[in-house]
C-alpha positions as CSV (number, residue, x, y, z in Angstrom):
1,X,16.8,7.1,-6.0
2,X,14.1,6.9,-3.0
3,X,13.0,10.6,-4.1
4,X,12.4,10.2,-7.5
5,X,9.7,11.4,-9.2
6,X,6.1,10.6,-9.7
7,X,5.6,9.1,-13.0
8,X,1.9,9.3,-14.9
9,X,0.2,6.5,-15.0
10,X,0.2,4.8,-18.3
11,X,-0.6,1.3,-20.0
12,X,-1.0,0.0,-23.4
13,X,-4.6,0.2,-24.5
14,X,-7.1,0.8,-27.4
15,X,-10.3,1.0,-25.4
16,X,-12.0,4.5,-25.5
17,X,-14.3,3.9,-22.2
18,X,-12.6,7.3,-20.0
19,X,-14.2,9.2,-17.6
20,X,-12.8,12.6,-18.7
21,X,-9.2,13.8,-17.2
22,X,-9.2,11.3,-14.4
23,X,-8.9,8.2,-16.8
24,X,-10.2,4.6,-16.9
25,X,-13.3,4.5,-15.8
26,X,-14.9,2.1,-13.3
27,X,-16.5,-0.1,-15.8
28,X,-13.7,0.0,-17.5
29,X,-11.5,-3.5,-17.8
30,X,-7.6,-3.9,-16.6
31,X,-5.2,-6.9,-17.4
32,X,-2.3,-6.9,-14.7
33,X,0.1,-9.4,-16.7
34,X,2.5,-11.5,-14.9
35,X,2.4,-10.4,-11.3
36,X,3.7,-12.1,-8.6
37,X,1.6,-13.0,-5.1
38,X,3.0,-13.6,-1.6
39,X,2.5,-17.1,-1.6
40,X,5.1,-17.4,-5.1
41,X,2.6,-17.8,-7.5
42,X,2.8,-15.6,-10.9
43,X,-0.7,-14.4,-12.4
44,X,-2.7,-12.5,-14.5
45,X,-5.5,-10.1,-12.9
46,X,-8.5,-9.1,-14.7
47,X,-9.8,-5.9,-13.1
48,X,-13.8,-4.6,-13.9
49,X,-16.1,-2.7,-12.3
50,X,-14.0,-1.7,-9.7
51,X,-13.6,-5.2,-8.3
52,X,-11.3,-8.1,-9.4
53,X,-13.2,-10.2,-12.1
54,X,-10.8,-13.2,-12.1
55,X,-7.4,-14.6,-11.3
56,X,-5.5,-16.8,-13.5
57,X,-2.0,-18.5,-13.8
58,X,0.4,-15.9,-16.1
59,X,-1.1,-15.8,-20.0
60,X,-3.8,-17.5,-19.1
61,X,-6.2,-14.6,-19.2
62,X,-7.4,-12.5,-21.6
63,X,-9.9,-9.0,-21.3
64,X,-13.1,-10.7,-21.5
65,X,-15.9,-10.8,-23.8
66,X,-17.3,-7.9,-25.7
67,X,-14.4,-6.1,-24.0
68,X,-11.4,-7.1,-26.3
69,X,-10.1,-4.3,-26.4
70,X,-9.4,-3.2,-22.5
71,X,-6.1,-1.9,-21.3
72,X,-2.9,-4.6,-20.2
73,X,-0.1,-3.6,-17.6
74,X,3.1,-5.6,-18.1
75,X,3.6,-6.6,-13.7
76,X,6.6,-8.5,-14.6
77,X,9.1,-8.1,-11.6
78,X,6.5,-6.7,-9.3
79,X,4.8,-8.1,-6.3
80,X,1.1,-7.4,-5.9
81,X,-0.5,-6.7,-2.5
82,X,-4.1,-5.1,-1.2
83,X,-3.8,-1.8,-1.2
84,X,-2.4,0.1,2.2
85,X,-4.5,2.9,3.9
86,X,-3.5,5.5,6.4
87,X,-5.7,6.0,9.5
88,X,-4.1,8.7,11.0
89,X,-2.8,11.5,8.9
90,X,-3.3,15.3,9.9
91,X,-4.4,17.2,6.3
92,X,-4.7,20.6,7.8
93,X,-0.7,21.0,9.2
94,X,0.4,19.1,6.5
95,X,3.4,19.9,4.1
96,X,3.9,23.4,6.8
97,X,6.9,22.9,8.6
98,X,8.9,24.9,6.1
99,X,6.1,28.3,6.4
100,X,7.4,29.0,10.4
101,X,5.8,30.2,13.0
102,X,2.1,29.2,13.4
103,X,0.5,26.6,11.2
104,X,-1.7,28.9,8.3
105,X,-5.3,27.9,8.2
106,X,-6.4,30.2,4.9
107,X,-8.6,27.7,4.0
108,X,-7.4,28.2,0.8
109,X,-3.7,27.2,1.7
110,X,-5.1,24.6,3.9
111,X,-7.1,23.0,1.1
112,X,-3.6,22.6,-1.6
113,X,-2.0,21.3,1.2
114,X,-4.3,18.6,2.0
115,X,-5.1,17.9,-1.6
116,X,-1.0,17.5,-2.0
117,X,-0.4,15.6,1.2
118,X,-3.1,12.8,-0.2
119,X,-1.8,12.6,-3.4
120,X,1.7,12.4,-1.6
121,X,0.5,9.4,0.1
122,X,-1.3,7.6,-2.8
123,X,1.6,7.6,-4.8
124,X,2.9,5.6,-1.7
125,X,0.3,2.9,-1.7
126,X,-2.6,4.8,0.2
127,X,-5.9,4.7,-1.8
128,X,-7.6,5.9,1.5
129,X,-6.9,8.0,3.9
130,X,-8.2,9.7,7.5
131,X,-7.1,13.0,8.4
132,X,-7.6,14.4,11.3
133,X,-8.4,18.0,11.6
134,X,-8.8,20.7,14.1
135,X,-12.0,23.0,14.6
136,X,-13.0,25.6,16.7
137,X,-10.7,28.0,18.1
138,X,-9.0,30.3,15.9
139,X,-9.7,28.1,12.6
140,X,-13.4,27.9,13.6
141,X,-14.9,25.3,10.6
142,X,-13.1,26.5,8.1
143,X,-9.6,23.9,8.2
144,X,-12.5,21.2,8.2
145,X,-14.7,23.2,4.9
146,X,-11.2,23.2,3.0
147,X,-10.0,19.5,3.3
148,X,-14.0,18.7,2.8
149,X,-13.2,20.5,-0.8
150,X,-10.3,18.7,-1.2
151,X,-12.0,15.5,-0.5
152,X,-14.3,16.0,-3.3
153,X,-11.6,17.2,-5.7
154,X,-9.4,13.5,-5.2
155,X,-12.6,11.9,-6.1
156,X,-12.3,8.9,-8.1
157,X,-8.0,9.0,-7.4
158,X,-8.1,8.7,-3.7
159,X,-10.8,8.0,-0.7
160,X,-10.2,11.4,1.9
161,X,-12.3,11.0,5.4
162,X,-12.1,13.6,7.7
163,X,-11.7,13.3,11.4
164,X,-13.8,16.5,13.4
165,X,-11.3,17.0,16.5
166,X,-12.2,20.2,19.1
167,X,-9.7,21.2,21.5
168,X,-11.9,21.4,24.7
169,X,-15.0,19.9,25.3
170,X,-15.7,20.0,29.3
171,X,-17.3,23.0,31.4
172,X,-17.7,26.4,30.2
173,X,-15.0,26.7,28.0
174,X,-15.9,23.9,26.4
175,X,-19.4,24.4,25.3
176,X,-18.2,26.4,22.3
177,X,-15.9,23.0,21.5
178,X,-19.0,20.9,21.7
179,X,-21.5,22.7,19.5
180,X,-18.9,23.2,16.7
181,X,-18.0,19.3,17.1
182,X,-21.9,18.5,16.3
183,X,-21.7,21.0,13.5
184,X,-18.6,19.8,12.4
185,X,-20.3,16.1,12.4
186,X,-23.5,17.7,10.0
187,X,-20.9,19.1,8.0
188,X,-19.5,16.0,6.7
189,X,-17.1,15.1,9.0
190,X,-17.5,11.3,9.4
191,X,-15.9,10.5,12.2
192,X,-15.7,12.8,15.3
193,X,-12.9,12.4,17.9
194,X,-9.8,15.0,19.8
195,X,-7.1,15.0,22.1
196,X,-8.5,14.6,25.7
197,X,-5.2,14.5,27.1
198,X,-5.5,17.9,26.4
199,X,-8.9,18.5,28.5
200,X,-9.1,19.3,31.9
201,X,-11.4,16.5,32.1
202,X,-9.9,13.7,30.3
203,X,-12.7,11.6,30.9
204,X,-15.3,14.2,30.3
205,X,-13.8,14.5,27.1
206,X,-14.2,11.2,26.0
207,X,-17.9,10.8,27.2
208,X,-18.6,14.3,25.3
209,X,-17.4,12.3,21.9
210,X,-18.8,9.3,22.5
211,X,-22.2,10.7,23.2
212,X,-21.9,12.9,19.8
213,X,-20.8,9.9,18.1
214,X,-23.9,7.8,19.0
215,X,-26.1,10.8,18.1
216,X,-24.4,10.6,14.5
217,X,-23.7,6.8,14.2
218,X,-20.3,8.0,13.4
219,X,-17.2,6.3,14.6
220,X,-14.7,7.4,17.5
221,X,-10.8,8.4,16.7
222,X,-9.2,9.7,20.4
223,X,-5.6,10.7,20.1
224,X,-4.1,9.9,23.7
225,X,-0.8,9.1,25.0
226,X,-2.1,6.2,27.3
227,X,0.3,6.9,30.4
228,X,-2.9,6.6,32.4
229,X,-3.9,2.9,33.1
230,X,-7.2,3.9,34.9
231,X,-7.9,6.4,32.1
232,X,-7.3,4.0,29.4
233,X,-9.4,0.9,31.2
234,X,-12.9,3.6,31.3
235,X,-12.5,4.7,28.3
236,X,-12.3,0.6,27.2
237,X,-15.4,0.4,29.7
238,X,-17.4,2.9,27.7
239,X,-16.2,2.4,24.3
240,X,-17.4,-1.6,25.0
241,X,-20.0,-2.1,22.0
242,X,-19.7,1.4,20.3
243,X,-20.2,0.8,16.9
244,X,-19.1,1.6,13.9
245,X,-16.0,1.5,16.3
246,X,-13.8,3.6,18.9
247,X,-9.8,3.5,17.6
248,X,-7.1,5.2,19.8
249,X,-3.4,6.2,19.0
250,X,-0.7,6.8,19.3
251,X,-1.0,5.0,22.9
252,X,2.9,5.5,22.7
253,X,2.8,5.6,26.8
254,X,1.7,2.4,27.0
255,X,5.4,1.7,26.0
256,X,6.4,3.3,29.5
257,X,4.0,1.4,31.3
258,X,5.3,-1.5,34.0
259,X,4.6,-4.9,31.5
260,X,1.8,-6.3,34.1
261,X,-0.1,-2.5,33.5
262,X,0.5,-2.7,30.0
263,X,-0.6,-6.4,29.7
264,X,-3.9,-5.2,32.0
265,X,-4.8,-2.8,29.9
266,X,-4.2,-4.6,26.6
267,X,-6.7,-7.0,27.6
268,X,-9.1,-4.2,28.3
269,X,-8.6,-2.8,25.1
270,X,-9.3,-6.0,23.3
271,X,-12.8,-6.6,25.2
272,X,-14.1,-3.8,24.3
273,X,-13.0,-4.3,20.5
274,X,-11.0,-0.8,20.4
275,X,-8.2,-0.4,17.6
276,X,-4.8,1.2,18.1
277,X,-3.2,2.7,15.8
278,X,0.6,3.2,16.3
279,X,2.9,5.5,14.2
280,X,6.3,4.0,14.5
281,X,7.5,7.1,11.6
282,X,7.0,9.5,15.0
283,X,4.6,11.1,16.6
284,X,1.8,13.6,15.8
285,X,2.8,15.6,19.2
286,X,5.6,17.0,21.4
287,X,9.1,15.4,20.8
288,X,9.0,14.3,25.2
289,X,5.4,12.1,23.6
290,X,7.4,10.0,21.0
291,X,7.9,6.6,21.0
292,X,5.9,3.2,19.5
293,X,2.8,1.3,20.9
294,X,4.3,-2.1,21.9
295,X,2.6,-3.3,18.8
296,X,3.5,-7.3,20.1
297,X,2.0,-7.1,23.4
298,X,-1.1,-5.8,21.9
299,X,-1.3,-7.8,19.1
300,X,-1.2,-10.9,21.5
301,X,-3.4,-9.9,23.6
302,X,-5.9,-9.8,20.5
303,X,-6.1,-6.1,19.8
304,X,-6.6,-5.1,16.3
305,X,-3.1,-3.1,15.9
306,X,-3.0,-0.7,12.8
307,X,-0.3,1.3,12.2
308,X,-0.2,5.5,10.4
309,X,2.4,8.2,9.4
310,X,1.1,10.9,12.0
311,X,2.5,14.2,11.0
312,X,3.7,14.4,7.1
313,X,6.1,17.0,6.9
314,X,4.7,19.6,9.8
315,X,6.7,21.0,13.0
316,X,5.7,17.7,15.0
317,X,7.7,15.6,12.2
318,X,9.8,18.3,9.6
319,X,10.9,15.1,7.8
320,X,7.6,12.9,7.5
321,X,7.3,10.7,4.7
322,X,3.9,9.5,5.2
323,X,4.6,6.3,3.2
324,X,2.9,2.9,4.4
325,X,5.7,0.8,3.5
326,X,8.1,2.7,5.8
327,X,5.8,2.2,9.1
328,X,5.9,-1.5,8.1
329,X,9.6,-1.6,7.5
330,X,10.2,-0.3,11.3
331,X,7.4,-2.2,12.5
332,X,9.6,-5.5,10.8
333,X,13.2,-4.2,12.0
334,X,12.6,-2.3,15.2
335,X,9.8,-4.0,16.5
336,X,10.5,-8.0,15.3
337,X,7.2,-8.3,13.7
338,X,7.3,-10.6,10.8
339,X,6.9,-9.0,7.3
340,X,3.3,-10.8,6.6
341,X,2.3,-9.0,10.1
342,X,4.2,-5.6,9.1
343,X,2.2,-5.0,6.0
344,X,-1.2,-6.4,7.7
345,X,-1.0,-3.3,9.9
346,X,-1.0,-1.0,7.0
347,X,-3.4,-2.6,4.7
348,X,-5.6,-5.2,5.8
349,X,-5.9,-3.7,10.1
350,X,-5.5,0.0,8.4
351,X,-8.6,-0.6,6.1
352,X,-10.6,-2.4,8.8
353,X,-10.0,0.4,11.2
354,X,-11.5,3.3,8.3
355,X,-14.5,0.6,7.7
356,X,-13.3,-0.5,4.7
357,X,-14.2,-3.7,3.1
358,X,-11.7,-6.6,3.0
359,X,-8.9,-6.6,0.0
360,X,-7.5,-9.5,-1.1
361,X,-6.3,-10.5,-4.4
362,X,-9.1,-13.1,-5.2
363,X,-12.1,-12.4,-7.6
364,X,-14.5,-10.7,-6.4
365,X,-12.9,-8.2,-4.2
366,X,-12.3,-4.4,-4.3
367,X,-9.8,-3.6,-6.8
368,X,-7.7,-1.5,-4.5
369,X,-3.9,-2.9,-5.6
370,X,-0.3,-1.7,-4.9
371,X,2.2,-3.2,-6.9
372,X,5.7,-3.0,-5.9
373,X,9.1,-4.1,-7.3
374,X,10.5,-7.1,-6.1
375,X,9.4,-11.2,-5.3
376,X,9.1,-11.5,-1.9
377,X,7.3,-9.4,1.0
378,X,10.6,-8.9,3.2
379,X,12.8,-7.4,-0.1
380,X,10.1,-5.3,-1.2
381,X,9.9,-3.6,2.6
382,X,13.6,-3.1,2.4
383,X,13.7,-1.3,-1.0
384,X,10.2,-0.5,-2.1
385,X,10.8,2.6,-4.6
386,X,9.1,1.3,-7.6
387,X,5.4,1.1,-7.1
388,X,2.1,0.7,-9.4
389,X,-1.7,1.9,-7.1
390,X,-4.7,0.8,-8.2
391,X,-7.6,2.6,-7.0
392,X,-11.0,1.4,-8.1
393,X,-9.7,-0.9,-11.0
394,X,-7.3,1.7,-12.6
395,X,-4.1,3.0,-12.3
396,X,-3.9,6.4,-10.5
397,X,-0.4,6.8,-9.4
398,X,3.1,5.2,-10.8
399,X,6.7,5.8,-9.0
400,X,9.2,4.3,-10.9
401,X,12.9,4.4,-10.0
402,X,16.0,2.7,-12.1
403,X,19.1,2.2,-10.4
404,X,22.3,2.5,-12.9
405,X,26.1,1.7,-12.3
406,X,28.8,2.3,-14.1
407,X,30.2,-0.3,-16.6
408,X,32.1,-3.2,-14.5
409,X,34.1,-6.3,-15.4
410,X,33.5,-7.8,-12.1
411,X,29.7,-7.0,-11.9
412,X,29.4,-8.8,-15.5
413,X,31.6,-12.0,-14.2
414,X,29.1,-13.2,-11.5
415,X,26.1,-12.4,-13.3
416,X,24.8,-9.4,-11.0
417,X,21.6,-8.1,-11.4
418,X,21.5,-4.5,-12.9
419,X,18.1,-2.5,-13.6
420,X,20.2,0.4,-16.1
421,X,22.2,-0.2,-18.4
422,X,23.3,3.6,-19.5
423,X,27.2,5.0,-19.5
424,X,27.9,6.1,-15.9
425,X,30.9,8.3,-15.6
């Protein structure tokens, strides 16, 4: 049931405004009819422009003037939430684990997989999405050329950012690393970051990115373990004020870490106003690296926590879902975080930590919607298979999934609810 497949979208309408294959158009208007919100209530949503135009009680709304004739999607049963986004995907080892051996960067192979993995996780919920992406060594620029391309191709369905990340950036070795990371940044890669773990000079490292950052006003995203305390608290030190921001993840070690180091270094992290991102679906690394942030220690200490899928189907993960509602599912029954807090990690944190404006389901905010089968936040975490995205005002992606059983007495005495109706044998 989980696995079924993709549906198109669809919705009545007899409005002719389309911007070619891709649909609706911006200016375009959208009815959602008879959804349900997380505080009970159940309303209509009129969609325009790409924002919300207005929020009424159910019926009570109609397409607007001059525009009589927009589209209407029947949200009856559903649940509507801002839309999730995923800050930490890797688009070039996507969807690989399956080619063994090495990961192949043909740039044309590394584009379809990218382009897939996005549309993967938009049919999930994720109408934006950062992938990081390796350059230099043997894929040189062109992993980071191909999921530019396929950036530009999910135009209009999906917002694709890519993440520059070299391999070495520290003495001679690493002058090759740092040029291409500059490059990489005039290219179109909007945020620059890398693995200084993997440096000789961790530290180095990080003061290499930073400084290319600030050249390009770009943000900062470091992948690091965080089973350094002293590490982690100059890296807080320098990243202090960095803006458009500095995030970090998977910061798994700080798991490992005594509570008074971890509770240290929390505090250091929320000074200097860096963002975690956890990935509580497993790692992007080694299996020895996995594990979860302790997503309640930072959260308390006033870090902004956001939480990612990490590897989607490559050798670090073979069985990645990438799906947003799955990270806040564990974060709710592994981690005890309350549903409300779960989801904040995926959408609300998630879209803060990409620089993405606030989405809330109030006139006059981004139209980026996921609807999802069920009345309550906590049910729809536990089985959230059917599911409407709105990107932009209009429907780019619909998963729908019908459970059926076979005819019984006893199911028909009390009155059970039943989605399919069809004779099971």
């Amino acid at each position: 049931m989980p696995d079924s497949q993709p549906q198109p979208p669809s919705s009545s309408s007899n409005s002719s405004g389309s911007s070619g294959s891709s649909g609706q158009s911006d200016h375009s208007v959208l009815l959602l009819c008879g959804a349900r919100l997380t505080d009970g209530r159940t309303v209509d949503v009129r969609l325009g422009g790409g924002r919300i135009e207005a929020v009424g009680t159910a019926g009570s709304l109609a397409p607007g003037p001059a525009r009589a004739g927009g589209a209407r999607v029947d949200l009856n049963g559903y649940l509507l939430l801002p839309a999730p986004a995923e800050p930490h995907a890797h688009g070039d080892t996507a969807l690989s684990a399956d080619r063994g051996g090495p990961v192949p960067y043909d740039p044309k192979d590394v584009q379809r997989r990218a382009t897939e993995a996005a549309l993967l996780q938009l049919g999930h919920g994720s109408t934006a999405v950062r992938a990081h992406v390796r350059v230099g060594d043997v894929q040189g620029l062109g992993a980071l050329a191909a999921v530019l391309q396929a950036r530009r191709s999910l135009r209009g369905l999906a917002e694709l950012t890519a993440v520059a990340m070299p391999r070495v950036l520290t003495g001679i070795a690493g002058a090759d690393g740092l040029a291409m990371l500059r490059d990489a940044a005039k290219m179109g890669a909007s945020v620059v970051g890398g693995c200084p773990d993997l440096d000789p000079d961790p530290t180095g490292y990080a003061e290499a990115v930073l400084e290319v950052a600030s050249e390009h006003g770009c943000p900062v995203d470091l992948h690091t373990d965080a089973v350094d305390p002293a590490r982690l608290a100059r890296l807080a030190a320098m990243a202090g004020g960095l803006r458009p921001g500095v995030t970090l993840g998977p910061c798994a070690g700080l798991s490992r870490l005594p509570a008074e180091a971890a509770a240290r270094v929390a505090d250091q992290l929320a000074a200097a106003g860096v963002t975690v991102v956890c990935l509580p679906q497993g790692g992007c690394g080694s299996v020895d690296r996995r594990g979860t942030a302790p997503v309640r220690l930072l959260r308390a200490a006033g870090v902004r926590v956001a939480a990612g899928s990490g590897a989607l189907r490559d050798l670090s993960n073979p069985v990645g879902r990438g799906d947003p509602l799955e990270a806040a599912y564990l974060l709710a029954s592994r981690h005890g975080l309350r549903a409300e807090d779960a989801y904040d990690t995926v959408s609300a944190s998630s879209r803060a930590a990409l620089g993405l404006p606030e989405v809330r389901v109030e006139a006059g905010f981004p139209a980026e919607l996921l609807a999802v089968r069920g009345d309550h936040l906590a049910g729809a975490l536990s089985l959230a298979y059917s599911r409407i995205v709105v990107h932009r005002g209009r429907v780019v992606a619909r998963t729908s999934a019908v459970r059926e059983y076979c005819n019984s007495a006893v199911a028909a005495e009390l009155g059970l609810p039943r989605q399919g109706r069809g004779e099971l044998s």
